[in-house]
C-alpha positions as CSV (number, residue, x, y, z in Angstrom):
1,X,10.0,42.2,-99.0
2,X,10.4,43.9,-95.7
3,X,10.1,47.4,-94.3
4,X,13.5,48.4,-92.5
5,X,12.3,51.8,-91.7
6,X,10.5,52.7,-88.8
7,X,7.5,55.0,-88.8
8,X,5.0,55.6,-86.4
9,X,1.1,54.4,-86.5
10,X,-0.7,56.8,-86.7
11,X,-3.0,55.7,-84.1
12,X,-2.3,56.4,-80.1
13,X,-3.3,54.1,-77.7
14,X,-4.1,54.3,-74.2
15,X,-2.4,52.1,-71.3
16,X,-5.0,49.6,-70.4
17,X,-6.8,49.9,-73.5
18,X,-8.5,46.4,-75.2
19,X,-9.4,48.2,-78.4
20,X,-8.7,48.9,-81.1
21,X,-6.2,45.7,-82.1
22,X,-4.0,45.3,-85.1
23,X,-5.2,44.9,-88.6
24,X,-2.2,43.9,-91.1
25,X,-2.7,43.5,-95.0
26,X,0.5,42.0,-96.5
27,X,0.8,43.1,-100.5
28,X,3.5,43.1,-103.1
29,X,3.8,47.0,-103.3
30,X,2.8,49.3,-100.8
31,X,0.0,51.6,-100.9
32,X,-3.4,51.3,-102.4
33,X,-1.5,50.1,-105.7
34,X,-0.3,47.1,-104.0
35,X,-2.2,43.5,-104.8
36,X,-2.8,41.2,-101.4
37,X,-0.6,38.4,-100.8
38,X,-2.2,34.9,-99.7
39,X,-1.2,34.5,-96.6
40,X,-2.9,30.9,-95.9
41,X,-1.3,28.6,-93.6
42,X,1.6,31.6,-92.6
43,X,1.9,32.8,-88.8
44,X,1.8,36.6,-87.9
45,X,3.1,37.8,-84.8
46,X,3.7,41.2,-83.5
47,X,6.6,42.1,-81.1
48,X,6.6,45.2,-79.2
49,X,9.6,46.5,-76.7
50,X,7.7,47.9,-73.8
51,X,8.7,50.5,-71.5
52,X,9.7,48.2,-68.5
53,X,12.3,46.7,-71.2
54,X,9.8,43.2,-71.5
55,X,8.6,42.2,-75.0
56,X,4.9,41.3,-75.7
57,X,4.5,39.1,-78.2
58,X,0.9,38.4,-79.5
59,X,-0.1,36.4,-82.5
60,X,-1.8,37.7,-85.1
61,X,-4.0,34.9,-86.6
62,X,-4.4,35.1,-90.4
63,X,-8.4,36.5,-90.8
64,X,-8.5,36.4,-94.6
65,X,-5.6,34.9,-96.0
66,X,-6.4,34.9,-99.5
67,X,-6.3,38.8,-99.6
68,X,-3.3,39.3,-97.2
69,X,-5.4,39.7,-94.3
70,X,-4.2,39.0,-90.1
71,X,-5.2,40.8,-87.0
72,X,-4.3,40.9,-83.5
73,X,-7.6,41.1,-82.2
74,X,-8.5,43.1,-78.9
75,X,-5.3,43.8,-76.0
76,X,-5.5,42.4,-72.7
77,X,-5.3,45.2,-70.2
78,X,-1.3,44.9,-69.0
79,X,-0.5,44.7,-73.0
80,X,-0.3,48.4,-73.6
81,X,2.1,50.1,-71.2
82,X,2.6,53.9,-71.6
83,X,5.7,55.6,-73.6
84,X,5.8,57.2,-76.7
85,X,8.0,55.8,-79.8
86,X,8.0,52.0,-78.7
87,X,9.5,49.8,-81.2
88,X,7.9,47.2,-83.0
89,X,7.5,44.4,-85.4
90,X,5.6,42.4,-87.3
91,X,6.5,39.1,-88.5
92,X,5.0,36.9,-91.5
93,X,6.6,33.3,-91.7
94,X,4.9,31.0,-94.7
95,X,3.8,27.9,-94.3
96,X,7.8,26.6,-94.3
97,X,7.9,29.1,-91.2
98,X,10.6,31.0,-93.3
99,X,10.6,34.4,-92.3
100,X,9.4,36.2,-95.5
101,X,8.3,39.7,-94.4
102,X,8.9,42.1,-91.6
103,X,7.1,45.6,-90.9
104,X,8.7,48.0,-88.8
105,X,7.0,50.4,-86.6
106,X,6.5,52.6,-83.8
107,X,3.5,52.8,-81.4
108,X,2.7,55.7,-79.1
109,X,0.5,54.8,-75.9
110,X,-0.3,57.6,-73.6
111,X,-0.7,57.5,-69.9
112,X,-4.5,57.1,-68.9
113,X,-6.1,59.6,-67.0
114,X,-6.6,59.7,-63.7
């Protein structure tokens, strides 16, 4: 199952913001109606194209993996650069490391203030 379209989190970031991180919840149907998928033993990472054309990739350990659970825990500072639309991905390999699922999406993070 994988997500081809990209739509934007709803949440917007600052540049140089540690919090908050990712939470992902992997399930066989989206929405609320949607049952968790064990995720024990798989790797999550999240790729995001910055603005300075680099690509962070962070891992996002599994925190519950019976009921789909993996976050990315907090951002070190240079993570988040600012730039609206930024593409990126999340990718869930099982314990084979076969890619199984990947989640599109867009992340805004706004210039901090001076």
């Amino acid at each position: 199952m994988s997500c081809e379209a990209y739509q934007t989190h709803p949440y917007v970031w600052t540049e140089g913001d540690e919090r908050p991180g990712l939470t992902f919840r992997h399930k066989d149907a989206p929405g609320a109606a949607g049952n968790p998928i064990d995720i024990t033993g798989w790797t999550v990472q999240l790729r995001l194209e910055r603005p300075d054309d680099t690509v962070l990739v962070k891992a996002a350990p599994v925190t519950d993996g019976p009921n789909g659970l993996a976050a990315t825990g907090a951002w070190v500072t240079t993570d988040l650069q600012a730039g609206l639309g930024q593409q990126a991905k999340v990718e869930l390999r099982d314990t084979s490391n076969e890619l199984r699922t990947t989640i599109f999406f867009l992340m805004d993070v706004q210039r901090r203030p001076t």
